[in-house]
C-alpha positions as CSV (number, residue, x, y, z in Angstrom):
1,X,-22.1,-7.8,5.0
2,X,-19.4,-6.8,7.8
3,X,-17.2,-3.5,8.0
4,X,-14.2,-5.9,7.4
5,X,-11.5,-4.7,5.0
6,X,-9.7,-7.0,2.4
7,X,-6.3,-6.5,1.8
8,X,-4.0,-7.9,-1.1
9,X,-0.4,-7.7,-1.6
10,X,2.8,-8.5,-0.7
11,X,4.6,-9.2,2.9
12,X,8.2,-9.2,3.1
13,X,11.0,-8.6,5.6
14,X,12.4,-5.0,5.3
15,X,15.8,-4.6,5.6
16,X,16.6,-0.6,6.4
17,X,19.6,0.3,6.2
18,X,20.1,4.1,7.4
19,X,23.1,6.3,5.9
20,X,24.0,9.5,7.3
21,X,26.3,10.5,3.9
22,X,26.8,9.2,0.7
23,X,26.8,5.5,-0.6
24,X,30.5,5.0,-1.4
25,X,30.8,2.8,-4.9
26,X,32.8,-0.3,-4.4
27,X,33.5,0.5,-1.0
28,X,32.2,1.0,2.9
29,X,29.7,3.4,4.0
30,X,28.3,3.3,7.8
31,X,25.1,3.0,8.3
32,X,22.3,1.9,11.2
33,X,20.4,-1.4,10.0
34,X,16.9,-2.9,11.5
35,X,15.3,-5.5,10.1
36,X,11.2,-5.6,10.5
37,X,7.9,-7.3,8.4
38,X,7.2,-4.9,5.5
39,X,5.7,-5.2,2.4
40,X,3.0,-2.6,0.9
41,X,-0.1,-4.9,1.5
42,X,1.2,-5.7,4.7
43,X,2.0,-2.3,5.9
44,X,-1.7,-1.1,4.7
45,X,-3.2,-4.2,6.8
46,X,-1.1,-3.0,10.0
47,X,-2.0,0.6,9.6
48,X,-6.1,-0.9,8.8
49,X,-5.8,-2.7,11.8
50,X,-3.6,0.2,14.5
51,X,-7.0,2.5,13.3
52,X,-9.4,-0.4,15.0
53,X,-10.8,-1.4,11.5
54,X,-11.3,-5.2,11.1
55,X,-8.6,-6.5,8.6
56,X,-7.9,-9.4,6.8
57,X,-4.3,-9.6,4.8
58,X,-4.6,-11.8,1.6
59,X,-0.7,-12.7,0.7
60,X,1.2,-15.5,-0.7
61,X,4.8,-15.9,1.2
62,X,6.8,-18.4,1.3
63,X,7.2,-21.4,3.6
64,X,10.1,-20.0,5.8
65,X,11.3,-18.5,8.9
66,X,10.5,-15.0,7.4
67,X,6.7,-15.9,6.5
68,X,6.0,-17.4,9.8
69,X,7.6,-14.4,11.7
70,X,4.8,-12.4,9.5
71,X,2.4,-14.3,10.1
72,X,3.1,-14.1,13.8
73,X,3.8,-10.5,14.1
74,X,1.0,-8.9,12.1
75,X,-1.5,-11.3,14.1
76,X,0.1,-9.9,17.4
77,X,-1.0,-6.6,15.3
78,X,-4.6,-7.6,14.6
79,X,-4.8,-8.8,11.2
80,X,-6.4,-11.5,10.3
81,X,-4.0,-13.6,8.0
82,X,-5.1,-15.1,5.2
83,X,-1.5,-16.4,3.8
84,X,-0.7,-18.8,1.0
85,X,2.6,-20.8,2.0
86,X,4.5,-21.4,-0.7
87,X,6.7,-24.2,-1.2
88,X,9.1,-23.5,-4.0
89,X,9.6,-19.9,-3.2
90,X,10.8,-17.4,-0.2
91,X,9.4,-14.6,1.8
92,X,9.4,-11.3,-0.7
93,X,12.6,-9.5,1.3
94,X,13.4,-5.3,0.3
95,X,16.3,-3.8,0.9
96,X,15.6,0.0,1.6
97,X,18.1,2.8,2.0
98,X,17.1,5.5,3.6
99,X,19.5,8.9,3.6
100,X,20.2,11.7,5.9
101,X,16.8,13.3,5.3
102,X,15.0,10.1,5.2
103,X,14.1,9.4,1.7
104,X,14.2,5.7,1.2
105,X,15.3,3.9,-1.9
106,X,14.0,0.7,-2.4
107,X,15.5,-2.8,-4.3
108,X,12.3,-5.0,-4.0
109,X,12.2,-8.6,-4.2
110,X,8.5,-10.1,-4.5
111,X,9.9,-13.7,-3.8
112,X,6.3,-15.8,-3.5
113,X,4.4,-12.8,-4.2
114,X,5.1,-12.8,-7.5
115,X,3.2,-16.3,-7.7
116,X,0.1,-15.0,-6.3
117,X,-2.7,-16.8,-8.1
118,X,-6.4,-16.2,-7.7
119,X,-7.2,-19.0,-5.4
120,X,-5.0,-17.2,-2.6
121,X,-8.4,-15.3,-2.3
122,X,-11.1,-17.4,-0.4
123,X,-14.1,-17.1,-1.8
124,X,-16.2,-17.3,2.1
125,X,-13.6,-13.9,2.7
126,X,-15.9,-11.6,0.3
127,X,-18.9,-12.7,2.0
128,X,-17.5,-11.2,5.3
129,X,-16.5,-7.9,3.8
130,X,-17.4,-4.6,2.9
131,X,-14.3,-3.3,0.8
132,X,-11.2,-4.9,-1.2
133,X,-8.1,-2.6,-1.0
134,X,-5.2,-3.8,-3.6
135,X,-1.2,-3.2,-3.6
136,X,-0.3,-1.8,-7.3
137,X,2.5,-4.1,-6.9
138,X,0.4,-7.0,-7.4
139,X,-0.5,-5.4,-11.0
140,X,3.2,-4.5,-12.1
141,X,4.3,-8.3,-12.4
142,X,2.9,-10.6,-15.2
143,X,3.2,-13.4,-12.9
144,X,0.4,-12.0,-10.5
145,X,-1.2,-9.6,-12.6
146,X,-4.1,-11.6,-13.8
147,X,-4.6,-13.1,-9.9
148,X,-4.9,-9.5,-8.9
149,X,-7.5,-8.3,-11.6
150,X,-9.4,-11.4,-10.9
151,X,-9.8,-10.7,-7.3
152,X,-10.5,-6.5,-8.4
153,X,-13.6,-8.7,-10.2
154,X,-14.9,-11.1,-7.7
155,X,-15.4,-8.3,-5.4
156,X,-17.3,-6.3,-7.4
157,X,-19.4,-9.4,-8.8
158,X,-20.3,-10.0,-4.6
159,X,-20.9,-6.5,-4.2
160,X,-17.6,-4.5,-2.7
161,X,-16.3,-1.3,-2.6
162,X,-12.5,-1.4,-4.5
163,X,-9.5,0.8,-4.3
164,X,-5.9,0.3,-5.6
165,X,-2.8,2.1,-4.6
166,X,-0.7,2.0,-7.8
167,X,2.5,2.0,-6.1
168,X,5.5,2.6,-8.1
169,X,5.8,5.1,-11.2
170,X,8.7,4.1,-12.0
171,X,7.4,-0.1,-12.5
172,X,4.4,1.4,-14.5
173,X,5.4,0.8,-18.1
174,X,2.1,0.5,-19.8
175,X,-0.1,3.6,-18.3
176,X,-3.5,3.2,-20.9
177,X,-3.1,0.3,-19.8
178,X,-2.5,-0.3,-16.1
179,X,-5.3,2.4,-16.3
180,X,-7.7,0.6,-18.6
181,X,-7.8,-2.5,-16.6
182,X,-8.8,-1.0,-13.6
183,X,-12.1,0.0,-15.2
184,X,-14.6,0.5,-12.3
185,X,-12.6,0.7,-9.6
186,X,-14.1,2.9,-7.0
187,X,-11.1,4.9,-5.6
188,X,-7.3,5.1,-7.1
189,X,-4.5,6.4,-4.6
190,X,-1.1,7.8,-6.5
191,X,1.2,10.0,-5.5
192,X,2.4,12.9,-7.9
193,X,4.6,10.9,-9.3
194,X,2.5,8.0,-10.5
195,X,-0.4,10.6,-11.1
196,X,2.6,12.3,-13.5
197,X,2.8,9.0,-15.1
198,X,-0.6,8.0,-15.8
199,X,-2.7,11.4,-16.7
200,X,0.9,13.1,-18.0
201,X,0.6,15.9,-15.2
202,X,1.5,16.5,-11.8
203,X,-1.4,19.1,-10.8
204,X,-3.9,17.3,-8.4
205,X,-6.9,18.4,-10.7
206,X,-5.2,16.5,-13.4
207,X,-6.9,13.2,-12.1
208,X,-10.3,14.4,-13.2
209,X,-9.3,13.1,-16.7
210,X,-9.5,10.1,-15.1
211,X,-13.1,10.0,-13.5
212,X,-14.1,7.9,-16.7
213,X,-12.3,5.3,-15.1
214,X,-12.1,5.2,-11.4
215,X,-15.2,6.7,-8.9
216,X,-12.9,8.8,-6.7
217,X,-9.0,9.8,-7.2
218,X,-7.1,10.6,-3.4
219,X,-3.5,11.9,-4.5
220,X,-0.6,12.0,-2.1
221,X,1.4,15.1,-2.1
222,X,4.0,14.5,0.6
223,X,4.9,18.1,2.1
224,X,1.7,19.4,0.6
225,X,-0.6,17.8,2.3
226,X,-3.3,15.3,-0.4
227,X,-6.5,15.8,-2.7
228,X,-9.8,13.9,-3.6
229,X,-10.8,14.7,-7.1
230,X,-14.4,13.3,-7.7
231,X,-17.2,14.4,-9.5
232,X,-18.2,17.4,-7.4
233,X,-15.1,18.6,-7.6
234,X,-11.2,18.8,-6.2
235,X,-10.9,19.2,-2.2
236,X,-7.1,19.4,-0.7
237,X,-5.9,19.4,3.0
238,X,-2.3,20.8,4.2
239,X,-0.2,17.8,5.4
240,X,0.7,17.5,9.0
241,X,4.0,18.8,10.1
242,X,6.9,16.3,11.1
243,X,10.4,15.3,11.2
244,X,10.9,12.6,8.1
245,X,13.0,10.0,9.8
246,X,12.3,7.3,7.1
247,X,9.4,7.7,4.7
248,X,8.9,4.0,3.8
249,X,5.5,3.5,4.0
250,X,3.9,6.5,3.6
251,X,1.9,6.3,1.3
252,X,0.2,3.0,2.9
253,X,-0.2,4.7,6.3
254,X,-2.2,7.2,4.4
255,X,-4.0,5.0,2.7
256,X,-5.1,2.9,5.7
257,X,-6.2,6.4,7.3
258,X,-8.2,7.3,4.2
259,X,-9.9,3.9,4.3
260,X,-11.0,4.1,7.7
261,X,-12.5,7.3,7.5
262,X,-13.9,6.9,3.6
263,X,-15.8,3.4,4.7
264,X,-16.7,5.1,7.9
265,X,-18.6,7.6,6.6
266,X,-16.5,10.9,7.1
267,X,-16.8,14.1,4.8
268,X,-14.0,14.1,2.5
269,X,-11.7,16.4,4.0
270,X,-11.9,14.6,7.0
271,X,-10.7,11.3,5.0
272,X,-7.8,13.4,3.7
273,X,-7.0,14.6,6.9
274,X,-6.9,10.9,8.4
275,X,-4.5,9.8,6.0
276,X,-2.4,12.8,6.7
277,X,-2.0,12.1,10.2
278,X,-1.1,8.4,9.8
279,X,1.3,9.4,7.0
280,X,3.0,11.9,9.4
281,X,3.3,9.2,11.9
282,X,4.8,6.7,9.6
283,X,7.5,8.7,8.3
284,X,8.2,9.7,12.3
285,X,9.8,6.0,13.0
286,X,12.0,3.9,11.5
287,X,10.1,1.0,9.3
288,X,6.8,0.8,7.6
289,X,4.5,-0.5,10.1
290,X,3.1,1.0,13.1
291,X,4.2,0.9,16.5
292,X,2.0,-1.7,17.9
293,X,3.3,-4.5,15.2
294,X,6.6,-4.2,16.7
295,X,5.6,-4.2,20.4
């Protein structure tokens, strides 16, 4: 078995749209637009890939100008692509506005993500790796749910380590269970808010109530740095200070960071630490994706 990481989830084209005041209703409001690859399983595999971890992006997108330009960019990237092209749907696409102080709102369309089915995972790819890393997203649509959970399954039946990043609290309608489901996964990654949403609380030492389910819980905290509740205990670094220009994509910077150093071996503040520092760069530039992905 290799060091290589699986990724599944969704690519898209981000639209950002950046507005210095506020949205007028029915009318004009200025703002700077850019248009990159996006997409929270895509964003993760960029980040996997700009730490020099061997990556390999398991997506369905559609058979269009904006899947190839994926394809092409996050190979120019280093990740290994591993894309279903569908047919009879388009490229996911999100529009995300981003304010003065560079909190992003997002209106997502999964396009062919949504159809994700559990033959998009090949099953020579788990023989290759070590870990399977999956986008909540996948979970909070019916359509791609069941693809998702199967491919949570075949890893674990061949043996790899499994972490999900819920996502979105506000998409999680059914916490027992979206929580329930994920029985035996090794490591879950919310932020407050979905941590508020599944264990009812937004204290960090909250996720121990859910130890019964998942091996490990890593919680996002934005300006207050992030924690890793286990079994031994609760251990919590500072973030790292920065000027938020756009925080899309946070949370999957810090994810990637935390991957790297978890599968690598590193003590666990050090994993926190990792993720801190890629989140801080992420929310330094405009877009999701590192640097390199858009050289």
């Amino acid at each position: 078995m290799s060091n290589m990481i699986i990724v599944v989830g969704d690519t898209a084209m981000d639209v950002v749209a950046r507005h210095a005041g506020p949205i007028v209703h029915g009318g004009d409001s200025r703002a700077r637009i850019s248009v990159t690859t996006g997409g929270a399983g895509a964003n993760t595999a960029a980040w996997l890939a700009f730490c020099g971890a061997s990556t390999v992006l398991v997506a369905r997108v559609g058979d269009d100008v904006a899947g190839r330009q994926a394809l092409e960019e996050l190979t120019t990237a280093g990740v290994r692509c591993a894309f279903s092209f569908d047919t009879e749907a388009s490229t996911g696409c999100v529009v995300v506005l981003v304010d003065g102080h560079g909190q992003r709102s997002m209106l997502p369309d999964r396009g062919a993500g949504k159809r994700l089915a559990p033959g998009d995972l090949d099953p020579d790819l788990l023989a290759e790796a070590r870990h399977l890393h999956l986008s909540g997203y996948v979970l909070l649509d019916d359509s791609s749910r069941d693809a998702g959970l199967a491919m949570l399954a075949a890893a674990r039946e061949a043996g790899l380590t499994t972490s999900v990043d819920p996502q979105s609290a506000g998409l999680i309608t059914d916490p027992a269970g979206f929580v329930a489901a994920l029985a035996g996964v090794d490591l879950l990654l919310p932020n407050l808010d979905e941590l508020a949403v599944l264990t009812g609380s937004r204290d960090p030492a909250g996720a121990a109530g859910l130890l019964d389910t998942f091996g490990a819980v890593a919680v996002t905290m934005g300006p207050a740095g992030a924690s890793w509740v286990d079994r031994s205990g609760m251990t919590s670094v500072p973030a790292v200070p920065s000027s938020c220009v756009d925080s899309t994509g946070a949370g999957d910077a810090f994810d990637a960071g935390l991957l790297t150093a978890w599968l690598g071996g590193a003590p666990v503040a050090e994993r926190l630490e990792a993720g801190v520092r890629l989140g801080a760069l992420a929310v330094g530039q405009v877009g999701a994706q590192p640097p390199v992905s858009r050289r």
